[in-house]
N, C-alpha and C positions, 0 to 999 in steps of 0.2 A: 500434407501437414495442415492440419486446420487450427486456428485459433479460437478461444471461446474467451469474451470477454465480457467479466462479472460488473456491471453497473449498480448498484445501491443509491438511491438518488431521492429526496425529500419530494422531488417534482415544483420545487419553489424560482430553480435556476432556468427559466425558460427558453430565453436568449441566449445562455450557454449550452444548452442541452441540443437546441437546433443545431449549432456550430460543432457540436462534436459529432452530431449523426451526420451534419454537412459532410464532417472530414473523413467518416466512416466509408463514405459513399464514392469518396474521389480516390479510395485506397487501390494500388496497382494491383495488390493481390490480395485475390478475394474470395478464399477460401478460410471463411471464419463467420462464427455466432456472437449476436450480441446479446445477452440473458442481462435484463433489468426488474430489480426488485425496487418496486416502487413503494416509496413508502408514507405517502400520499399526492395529491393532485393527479390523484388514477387516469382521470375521464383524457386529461391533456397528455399524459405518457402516452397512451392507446393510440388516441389520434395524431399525433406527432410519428408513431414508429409505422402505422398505416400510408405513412407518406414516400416511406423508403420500401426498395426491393432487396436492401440485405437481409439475408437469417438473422431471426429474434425469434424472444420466446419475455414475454411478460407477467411476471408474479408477484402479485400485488400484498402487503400486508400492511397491521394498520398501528405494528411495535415500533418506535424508533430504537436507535441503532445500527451503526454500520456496518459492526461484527454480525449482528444478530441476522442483517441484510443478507452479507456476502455468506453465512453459513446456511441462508435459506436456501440463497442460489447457487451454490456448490453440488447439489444435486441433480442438477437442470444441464450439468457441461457433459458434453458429448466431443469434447476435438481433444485435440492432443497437447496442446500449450494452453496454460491457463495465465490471465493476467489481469489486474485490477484496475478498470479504467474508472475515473473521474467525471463528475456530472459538469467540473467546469474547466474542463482539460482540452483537447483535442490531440490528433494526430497527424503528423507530418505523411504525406502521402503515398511515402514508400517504406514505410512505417515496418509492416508486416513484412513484405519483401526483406527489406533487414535481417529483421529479427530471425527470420527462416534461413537466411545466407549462414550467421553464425550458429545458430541451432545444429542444422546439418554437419559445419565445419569441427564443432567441437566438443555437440553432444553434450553439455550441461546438464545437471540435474535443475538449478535454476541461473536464468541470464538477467543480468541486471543493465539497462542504459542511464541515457541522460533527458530529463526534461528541459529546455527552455520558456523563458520568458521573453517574448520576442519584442512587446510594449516596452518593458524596462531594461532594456537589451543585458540580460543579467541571469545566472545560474541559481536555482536556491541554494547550492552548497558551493564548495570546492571541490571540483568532482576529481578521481585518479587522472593522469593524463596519457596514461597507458593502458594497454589491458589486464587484468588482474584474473590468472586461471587459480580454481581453489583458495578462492582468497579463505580468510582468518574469521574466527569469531566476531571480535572486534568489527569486521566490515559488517558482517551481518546485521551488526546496531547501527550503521549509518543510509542502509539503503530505503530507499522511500516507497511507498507502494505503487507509484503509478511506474515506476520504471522497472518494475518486476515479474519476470516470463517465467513460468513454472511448467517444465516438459513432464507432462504429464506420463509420456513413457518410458522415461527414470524413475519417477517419484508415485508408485502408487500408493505412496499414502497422501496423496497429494489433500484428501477428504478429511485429513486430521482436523482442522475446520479452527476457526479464530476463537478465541478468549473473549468471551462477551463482555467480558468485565472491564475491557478496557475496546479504547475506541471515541469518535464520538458519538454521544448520544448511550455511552454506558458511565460505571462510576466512574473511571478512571479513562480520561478524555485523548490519549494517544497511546502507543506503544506498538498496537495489535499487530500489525504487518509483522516486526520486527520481534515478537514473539513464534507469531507463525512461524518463520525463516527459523528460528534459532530450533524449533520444537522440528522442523523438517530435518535440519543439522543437526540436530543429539538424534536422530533417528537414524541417523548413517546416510543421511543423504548432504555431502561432504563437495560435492563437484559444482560450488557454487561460483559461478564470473562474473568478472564484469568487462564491458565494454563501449570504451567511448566516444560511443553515435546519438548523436541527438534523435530521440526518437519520436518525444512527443512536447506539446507545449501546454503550459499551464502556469496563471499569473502568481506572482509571487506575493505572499500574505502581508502587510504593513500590521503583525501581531506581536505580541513577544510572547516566543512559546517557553520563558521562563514565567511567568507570571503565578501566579498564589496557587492557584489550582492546578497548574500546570507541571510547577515545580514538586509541591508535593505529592502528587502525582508519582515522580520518579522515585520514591519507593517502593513501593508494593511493584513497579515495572521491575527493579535492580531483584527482588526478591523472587518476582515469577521468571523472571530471564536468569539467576544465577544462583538462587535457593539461597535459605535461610543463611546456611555459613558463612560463602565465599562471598553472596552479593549484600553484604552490609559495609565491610570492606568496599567494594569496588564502588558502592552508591556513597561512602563518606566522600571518597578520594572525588569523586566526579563534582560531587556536591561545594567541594571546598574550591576546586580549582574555577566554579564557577559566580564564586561568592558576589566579587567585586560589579555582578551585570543584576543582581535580588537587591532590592527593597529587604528589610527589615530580616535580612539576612538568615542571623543566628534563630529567629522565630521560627521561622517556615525551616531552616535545617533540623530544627528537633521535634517538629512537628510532624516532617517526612521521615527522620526516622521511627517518630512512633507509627508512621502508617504502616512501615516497613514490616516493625514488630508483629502488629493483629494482624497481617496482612496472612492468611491461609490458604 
């Protein structure tokens, strides 16, 4: 079983990006690629992955965006698990080990874990406290990209490839993963888990990912995740119950539904 792990990376995280190729390098099992689209400070990627003796493969371009990244480098994967790592993430060192234990045990179309923050001693979510085989639509909108294993020999559409449109560094500054997932799930690939092993670590944002653009934002997301009919309904309801945490509330709620509206 090999892994191939799709890195997209500005090349501005220096100091993180050592630490994560540190932790790549101390992994027990080490049967896996690391494919990095750099999407500048070339010269420093090059000579940073020249340092290490794991498989890589470096493809340079000069677009930003992270969808626009990881669809470059979706062509470059040769293993059989595909997963999305982080320029300022790392991984715990029996990492892939893991992830390969439950892979084998229960054959997934896609496996989801846990990240920590090990500074803030703190989880970005509330994660399940169990494991969850074939979980729901519904889960599919909560899982995060760095905790997501994609067996590539369940899923050969696994090249369906991200919505550039959203993301960041496109119009619409999150969603993509959870597009992805959902666009693999309406495809019949239904065997999605989850399981709660801390896998990798990566610090937790001091943002609010409600904020003006962020928020209205989750229109045209509710619209591309559950189409025109159903997801204006499900983007009110979400919208409402999250009223009391928005600034200038009612503004941004009919602003995001107009985005919802043009959204095509």
């Amino acid at each position: 079983m090999k892994f191939s792990l799709l890195l997209p990376t500005l090349g501005t995280r220096e100091n993180e990006i050592n630490r994560l190729f540190d932790s790549l390098k101390k992994q027990t099992y080490r049967n896996f690629e690391l494919i990095v689209v750099s999407q500048g400070n070339h010269k420093f990627i090059d000579e940073t992955l020249r340092k290490y003796n794991f498989d890589y493969k470096h493809i340079t371009m000069n677009e930003k965006g992270i969808s626009k990244a990881r669809n470059k480098g979706i062509p470059y994967i040769t293993g059989d698990i595909m997963t999305l790592a982080d320029d300022d993430g790392w991984y715990d060192e029996k990492a892939f080990e893991t992830v390969k234990k439950y892979i084998e045990k229960y054959s997934p179309d896609v496996a989801c874990f846990k990240h920590y923050d090990p500074n803030k001693k703190e989880f970005p979510k509330k994660y399940p406290e169990i494991k969850m085989l074939n979980f729901s639509k519904s889960n599919v909108l909560r899982q995060s990209s760095f905790d997501v294993y994609v067996n590539i020999s369940n899923v050969s559409d696994y090249k369906i490839g991200f919505d550039e449109r959203f993301g960041v560094g496109g119009i619409y500054n999150s969603g993509e993963e959870n597009i992805y997932l959902m666009d693999l799930y309406n495809s019949g690939y239904k065997k999605m888990c989850f399981f709660p092993e801390v896998i990798a670590y990566h610090p937790n944002k001091d943002c609010n990912y409600l904020d003006e653009k962020s928020f209205v934002a989750k229109g045209p997301l509710f619209r591309r995740l559950f189409g025109g009919v159903s997801g204006l309904p499900i983007f009110m309801a979400f919208g409402l119950k999250k009223s009391r945490q928005i600034d200038n509330f009612w503004r941004l709620y009919l602003k995001a539904i107009n985005e919802f509206i043009k959204f095509k």
